[in-house]
C-alpha positions as CSV (number, residue, x, y, z in Angstrom):
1,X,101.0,180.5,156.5
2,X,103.3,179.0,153.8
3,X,106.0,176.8,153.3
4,X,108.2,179.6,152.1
5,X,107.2,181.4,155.2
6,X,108.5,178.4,157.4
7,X,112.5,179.2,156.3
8,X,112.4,176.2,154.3
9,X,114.7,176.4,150.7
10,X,113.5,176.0,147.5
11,X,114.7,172.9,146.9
12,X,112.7,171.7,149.9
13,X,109.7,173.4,148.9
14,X,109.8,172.2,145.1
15,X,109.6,168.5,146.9
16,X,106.5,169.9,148.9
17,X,104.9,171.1,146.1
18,X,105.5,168.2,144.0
19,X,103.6,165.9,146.1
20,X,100.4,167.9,146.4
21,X,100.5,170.3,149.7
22,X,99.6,173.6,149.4
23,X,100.2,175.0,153.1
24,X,101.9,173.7,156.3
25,X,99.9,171.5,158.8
26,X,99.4,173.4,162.2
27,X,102.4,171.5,163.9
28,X,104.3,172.1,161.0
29,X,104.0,175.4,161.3
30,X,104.9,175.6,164.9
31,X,107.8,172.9,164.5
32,X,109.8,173.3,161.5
33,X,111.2,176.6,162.2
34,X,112.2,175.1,165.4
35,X,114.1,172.2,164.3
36,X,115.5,174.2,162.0
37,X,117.6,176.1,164.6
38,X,118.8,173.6,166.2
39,X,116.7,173.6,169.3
40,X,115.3,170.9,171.0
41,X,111.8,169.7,170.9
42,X,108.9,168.3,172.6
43,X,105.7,167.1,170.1
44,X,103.0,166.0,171.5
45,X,100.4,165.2,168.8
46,X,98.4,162.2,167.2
47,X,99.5,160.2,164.5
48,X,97.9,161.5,160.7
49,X,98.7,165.2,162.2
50,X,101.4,165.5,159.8
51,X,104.3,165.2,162.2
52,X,106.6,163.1,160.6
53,X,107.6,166.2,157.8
54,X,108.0,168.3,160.8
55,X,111.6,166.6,161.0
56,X,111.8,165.7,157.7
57,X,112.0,168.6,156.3
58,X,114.5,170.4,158.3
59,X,116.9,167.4,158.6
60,X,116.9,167.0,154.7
61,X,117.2,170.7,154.7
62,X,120.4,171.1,156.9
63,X,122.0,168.0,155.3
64,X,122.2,168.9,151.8
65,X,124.2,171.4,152.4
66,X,126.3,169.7,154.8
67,X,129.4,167.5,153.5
68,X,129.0,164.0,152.1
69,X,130.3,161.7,154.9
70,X,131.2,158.2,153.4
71,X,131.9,155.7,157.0
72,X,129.6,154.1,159.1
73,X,129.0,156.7,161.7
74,X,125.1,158.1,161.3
75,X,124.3,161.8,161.1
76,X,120.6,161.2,162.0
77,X,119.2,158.9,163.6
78,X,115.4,158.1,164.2
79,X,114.1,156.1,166.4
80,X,110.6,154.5,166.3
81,X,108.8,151.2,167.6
82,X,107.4,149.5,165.0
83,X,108.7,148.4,161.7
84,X,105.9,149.4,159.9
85,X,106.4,152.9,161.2
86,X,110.1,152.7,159.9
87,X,109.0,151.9,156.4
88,X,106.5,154.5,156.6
89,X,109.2,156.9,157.6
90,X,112.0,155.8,155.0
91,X,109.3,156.6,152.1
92,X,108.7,159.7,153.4
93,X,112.1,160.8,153.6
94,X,112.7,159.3,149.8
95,X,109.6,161.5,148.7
96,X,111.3,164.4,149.9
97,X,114.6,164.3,148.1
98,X,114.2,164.2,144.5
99,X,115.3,167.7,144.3
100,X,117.9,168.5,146.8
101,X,121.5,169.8,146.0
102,X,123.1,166.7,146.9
103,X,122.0,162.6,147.5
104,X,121.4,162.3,151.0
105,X,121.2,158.4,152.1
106,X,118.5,157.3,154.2
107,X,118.1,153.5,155.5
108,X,115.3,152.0,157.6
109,X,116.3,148.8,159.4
110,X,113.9,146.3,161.9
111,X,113.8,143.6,162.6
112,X,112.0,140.0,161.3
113,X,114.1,140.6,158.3
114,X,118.1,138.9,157.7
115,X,120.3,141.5,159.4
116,X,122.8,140.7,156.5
117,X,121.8,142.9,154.1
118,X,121.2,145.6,156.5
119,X,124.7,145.2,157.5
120,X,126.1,145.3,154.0
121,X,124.0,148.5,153.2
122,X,125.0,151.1,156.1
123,X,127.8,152.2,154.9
124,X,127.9,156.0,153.6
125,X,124.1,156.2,155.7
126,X,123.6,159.7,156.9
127,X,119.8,159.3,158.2
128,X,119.2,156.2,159.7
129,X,115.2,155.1,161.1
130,X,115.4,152.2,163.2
131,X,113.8,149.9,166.0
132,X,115.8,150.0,168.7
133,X,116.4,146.0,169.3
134,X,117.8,145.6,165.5
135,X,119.5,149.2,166.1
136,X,121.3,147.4,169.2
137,X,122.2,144.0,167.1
138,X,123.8,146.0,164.2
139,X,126.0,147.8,166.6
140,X,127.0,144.7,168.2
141,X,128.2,143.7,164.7
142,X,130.2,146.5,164.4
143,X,127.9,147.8,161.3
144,X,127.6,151.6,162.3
145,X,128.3,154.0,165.2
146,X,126.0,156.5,167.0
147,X,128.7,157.6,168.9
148,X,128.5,160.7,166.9
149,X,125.0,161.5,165.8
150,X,124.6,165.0,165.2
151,X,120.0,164.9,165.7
152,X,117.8,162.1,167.4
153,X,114.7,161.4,166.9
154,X,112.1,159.9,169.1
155,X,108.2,159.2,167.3
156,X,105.6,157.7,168.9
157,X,107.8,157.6,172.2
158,X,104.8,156.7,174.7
159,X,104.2,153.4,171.9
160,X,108.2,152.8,173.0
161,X,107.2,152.2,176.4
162,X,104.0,150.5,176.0
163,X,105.8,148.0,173.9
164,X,108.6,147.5,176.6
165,X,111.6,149.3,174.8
166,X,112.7,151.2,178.1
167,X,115.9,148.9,178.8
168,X,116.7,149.1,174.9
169,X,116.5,153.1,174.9
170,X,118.9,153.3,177.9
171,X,121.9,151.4,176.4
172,X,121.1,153.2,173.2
173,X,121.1,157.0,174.8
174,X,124.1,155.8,177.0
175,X,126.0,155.2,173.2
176,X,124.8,158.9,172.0
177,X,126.7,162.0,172.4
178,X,125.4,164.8,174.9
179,X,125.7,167.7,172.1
180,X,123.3,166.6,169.9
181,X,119.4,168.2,168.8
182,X,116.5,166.0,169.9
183,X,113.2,165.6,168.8
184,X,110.6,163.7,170.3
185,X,107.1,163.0,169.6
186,X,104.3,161.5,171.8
187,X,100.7,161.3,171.8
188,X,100.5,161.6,175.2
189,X,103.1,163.4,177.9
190,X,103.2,160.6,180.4
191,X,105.3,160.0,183.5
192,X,108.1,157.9,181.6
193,X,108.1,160.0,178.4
194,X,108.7,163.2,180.7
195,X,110.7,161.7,182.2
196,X,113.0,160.8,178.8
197,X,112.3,164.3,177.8
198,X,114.2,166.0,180.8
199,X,116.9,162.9,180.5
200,X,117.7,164.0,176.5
201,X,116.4,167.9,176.2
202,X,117.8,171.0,177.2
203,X,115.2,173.4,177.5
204,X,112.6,172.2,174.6
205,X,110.2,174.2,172.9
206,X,106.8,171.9,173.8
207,X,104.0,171.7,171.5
208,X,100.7,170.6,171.8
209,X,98.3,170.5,168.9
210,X,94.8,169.2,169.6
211,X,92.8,166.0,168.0
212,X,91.5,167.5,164.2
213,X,87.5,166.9,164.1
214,X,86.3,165.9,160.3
215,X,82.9,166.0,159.8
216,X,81.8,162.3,159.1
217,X,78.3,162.2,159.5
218,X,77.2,162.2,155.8
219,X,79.4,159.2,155.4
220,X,77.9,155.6,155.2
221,X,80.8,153.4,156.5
222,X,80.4,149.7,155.1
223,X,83.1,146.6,156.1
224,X,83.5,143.8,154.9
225,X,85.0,140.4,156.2
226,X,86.8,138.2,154.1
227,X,89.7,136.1,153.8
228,X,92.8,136.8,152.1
229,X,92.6,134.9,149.2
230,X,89.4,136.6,148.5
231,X,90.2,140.1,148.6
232,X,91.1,141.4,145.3
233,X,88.0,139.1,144.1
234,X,85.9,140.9,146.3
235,X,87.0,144.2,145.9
236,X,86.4,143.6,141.8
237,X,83.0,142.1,142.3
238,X,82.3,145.5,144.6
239,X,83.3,147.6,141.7
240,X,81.5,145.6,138.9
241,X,78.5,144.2,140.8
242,X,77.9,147.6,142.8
243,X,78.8,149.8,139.9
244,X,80.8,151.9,141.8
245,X,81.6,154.9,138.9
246,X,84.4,156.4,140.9
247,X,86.7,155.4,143.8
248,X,89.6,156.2,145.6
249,X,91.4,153.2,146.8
250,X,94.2,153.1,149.8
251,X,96.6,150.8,149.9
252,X,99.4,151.1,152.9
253,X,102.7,151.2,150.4
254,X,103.5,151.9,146.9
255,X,104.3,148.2,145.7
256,X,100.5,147.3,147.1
257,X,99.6,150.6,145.0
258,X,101.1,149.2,141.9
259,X,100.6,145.7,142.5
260,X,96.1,146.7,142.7
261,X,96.3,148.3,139.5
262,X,97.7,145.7,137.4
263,X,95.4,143.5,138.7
264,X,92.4,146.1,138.2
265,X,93.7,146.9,134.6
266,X,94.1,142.9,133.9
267,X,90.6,143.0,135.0
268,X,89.2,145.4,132.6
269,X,89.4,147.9,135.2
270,X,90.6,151.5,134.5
271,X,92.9,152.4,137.4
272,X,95.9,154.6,137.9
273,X,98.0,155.3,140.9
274,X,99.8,157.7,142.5
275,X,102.7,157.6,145.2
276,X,105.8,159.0,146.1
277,X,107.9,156.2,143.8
278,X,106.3,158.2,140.9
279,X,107.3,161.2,138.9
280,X,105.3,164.6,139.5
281,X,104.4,164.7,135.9
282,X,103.4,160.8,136.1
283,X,101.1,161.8,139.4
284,X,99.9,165.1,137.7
285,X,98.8,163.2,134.6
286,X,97.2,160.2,136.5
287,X,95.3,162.3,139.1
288,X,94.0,164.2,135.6
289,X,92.7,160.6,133.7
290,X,91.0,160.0,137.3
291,X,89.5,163.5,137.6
292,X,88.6,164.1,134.1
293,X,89.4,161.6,131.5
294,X,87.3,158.4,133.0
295,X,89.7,156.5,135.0
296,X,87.8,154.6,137.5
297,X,89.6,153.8,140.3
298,X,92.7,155.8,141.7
299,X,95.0,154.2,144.1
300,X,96.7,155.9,146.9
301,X,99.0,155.8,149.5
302,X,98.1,157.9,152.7
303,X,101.5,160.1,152.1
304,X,100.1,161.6,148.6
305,X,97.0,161.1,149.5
306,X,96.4,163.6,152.2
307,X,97.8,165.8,149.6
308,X,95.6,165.6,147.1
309,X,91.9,167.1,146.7
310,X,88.9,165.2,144.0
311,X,85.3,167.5,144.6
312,X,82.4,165.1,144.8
313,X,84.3,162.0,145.6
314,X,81.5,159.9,145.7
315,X,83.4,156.4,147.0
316,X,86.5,155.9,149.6
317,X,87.7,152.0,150.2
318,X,90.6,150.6,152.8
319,X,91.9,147.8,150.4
320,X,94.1,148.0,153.3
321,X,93.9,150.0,156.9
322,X,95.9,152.8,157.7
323,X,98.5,152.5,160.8
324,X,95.8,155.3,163.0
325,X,92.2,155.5,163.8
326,X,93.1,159.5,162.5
327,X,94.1,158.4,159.2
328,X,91.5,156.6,158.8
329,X,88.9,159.6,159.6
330,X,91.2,161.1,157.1
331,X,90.9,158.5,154.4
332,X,87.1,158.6,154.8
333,X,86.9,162.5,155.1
334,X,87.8,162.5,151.6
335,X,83.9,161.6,150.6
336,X,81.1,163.5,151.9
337,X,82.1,166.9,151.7
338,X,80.5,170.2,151.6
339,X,77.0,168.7,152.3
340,X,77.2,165.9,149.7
341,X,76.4,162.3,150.7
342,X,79.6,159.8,150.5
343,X,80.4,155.8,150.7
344,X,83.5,154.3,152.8
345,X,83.8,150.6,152.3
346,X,86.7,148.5,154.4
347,X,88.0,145.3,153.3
348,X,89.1,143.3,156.1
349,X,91.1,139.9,156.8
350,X,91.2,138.4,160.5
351,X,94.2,139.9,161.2
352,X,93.3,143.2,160.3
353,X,89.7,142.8,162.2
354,X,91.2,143.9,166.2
355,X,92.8,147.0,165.0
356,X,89.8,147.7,162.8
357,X,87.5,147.7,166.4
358,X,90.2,150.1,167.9
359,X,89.3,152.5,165.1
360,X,85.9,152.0,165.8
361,X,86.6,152.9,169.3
362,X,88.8,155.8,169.1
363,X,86.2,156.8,166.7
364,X,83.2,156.7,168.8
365,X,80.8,154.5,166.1
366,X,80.2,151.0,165.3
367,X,80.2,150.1,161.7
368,X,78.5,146.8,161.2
369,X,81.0,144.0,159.9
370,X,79.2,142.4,157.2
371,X,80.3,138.4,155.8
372,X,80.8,137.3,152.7
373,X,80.8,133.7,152.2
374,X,77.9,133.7,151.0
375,X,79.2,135.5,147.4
376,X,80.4,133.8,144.7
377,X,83.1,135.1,143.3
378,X,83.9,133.2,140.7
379,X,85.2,134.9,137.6
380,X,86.1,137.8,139.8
């Protein structure tokens, strides 16, 4: 199946195509017509499944051609637990619009942040991804309205209960309209997310799509512990002392991406990187110096790089972890392909080190966390 094949404009598809994907992910092609009609839905599938362009893709499709609204009162709203996830969401969203018939505002607020600015900046927002306890403190100032939301959004809506959002959720849906399209996502269909399903959806379309299995076994996974200060040093003496030829490098957001590279290139380092923040013909040309005209090192970001394919990638490192165990069997799946023998190398500070075992876990193997105090990095 195709994007064209999904009902999706060319505008929308130009966007696709521009960051690398050459066909739908299974639940997009099972969604996106969907959403597209306005029906409601029920999701239920891991993160790294390619979910979050299920409603991105529609909802950018139905508001260009809609009419600019300039007030406080959100078209769109999505809701999701975590901050990081609401970043994550907001870039995907700005990936997707370069090319649509109109400027369609998007704004991801959370909170551990001054609300201030937040406040300043919602006005003429049409999709808005929030958390719901800074989503409640914004409408308590007055700053926007969801009195009228035309499509909610629920992602990762069994992680909103786990992390104790339930009370939040029920002043928030008592704001919302009745008419309006829901989405909702889960890994799992539990009790309480059920139970939210039958509270906002009117007759869903459910979907289920089943965990991906990548073939890691020709992969040798390496980590390594270090402290903060000591990981660009560490990842430079890696590349120089280990003599790794060729690597592809993910970072978790596009400043990170660009922020490595300087550092790599100040470093004698040949390094390019590509992310949604770039132009297609910038990505096109710096995927080409890493495939073919001896770059060394290509930094990434998870969005572009699932979309992207390298043949006999010899080395993948996690300068930083992904948000999901399955993004991380992604990340890695990217070495060791069709029979060849491949490297994954992690890079890891204590904080990163617990959610680094849950990937082990979810996983089902134990990679061997090696120290490095011992290295002198000097010079590095």
């Amino acid at each position: 199946m195709s994007f064209e094949s999904l009902g999706l404009s060319h505008n929308i598809i130009h966007s696709v195509k521009k960051l690398g994907y050459l066909k739908p992910f299974p639940i997009q092609e099972q969604a996106v017509p969907v959403i597209l009609q306005g029906k409601d839905l029920m999701g239920i599938a891991q993160t790294g499944s390619g979910k979050t362009a299920c409603f991105v893709m529609p909802i950018l499709e139905k508001l260009q051609n809609a009419e600019v609204k300039k007030d406080r009162n959100v078209q769109v709203l999505i809701l999701v637990p975590t901050r990081e996830l609401a970043i994550q969401i907001d870039e995907v969203f700005r990936a997707f619009t370069d090319n649509l018939k109109r400027e369609v505002r998007t704004m991801a607020v959370y909170g551990g942040v001054s609300i201030n600015p937040q406040m300043k900046g919602m006005f003429g927002v049409e999709i808005l991804i929030a958390t719901p306890g800074r989503l409640l403190d914004l409408i308590d100032h007055n700053a926007l309205s969801i009195s009228g939301i035309q499509h909610l959004v629920i992602d990762e809506a069994d992680k909103m209960f786990q992390l104790g959002f339930g009370e939040e959720m029920d002043k928030l849906f008592a704001m919302m309209p009745v008419a309006k399209q829901t989405t909702l996502f889960s890994a799992t269909l539990n009790d309480k997310v059920a139970e939210m399903k039958e509270r906002l959806s009117i007759n869903p379309t459910i979907i289920e799509i089943k965990k991906e299995e990548i073939e890691i076994d020709n992969i040798e996974q390496l980590a390594y512990h270090v402290s903060p200060e000591n990981k660009g040093p560490f990842l430079r003496y890696l590349i120089k002392e280990k003599k790794v030829e060729k690597a592809l490098i993910f970072v978790s957001s596009t400043r990170s991406a660009d922020n490595l590279v300087e550092k790599l290139k100040k470093n004698k380092i040949k390094a390019v990187a590509i992310h949604s923040q770039k132009s297609q013909g910038a990505r096109r040309n710096n995927l080409e110096e890493f495939k073919v005209n001896g770059a060394q090192i290509l930094v990434a970001t998870d969005l572009i790089g699932r979309g992207i394919h390298i043949e006999s990638l010899p080395c993948v490192i996690n300068y930083e972890l992904p948000r999901s165990p399955l993004d991380y069997i992604h990340r890695i799946g990217r070495t060791g392909r069709a029979g060849e023998k491949g490297t994954a190398i992690s890079i890891l500070t204590d904080d990163e080190l617990q959610h680094f075992r849950v990937i082990q876990k979810k996983m089902g193997k134990k990679v061997t966390l090696q120290r490095t105090e011992d290295i002198n990095l000097h010079g590095y």
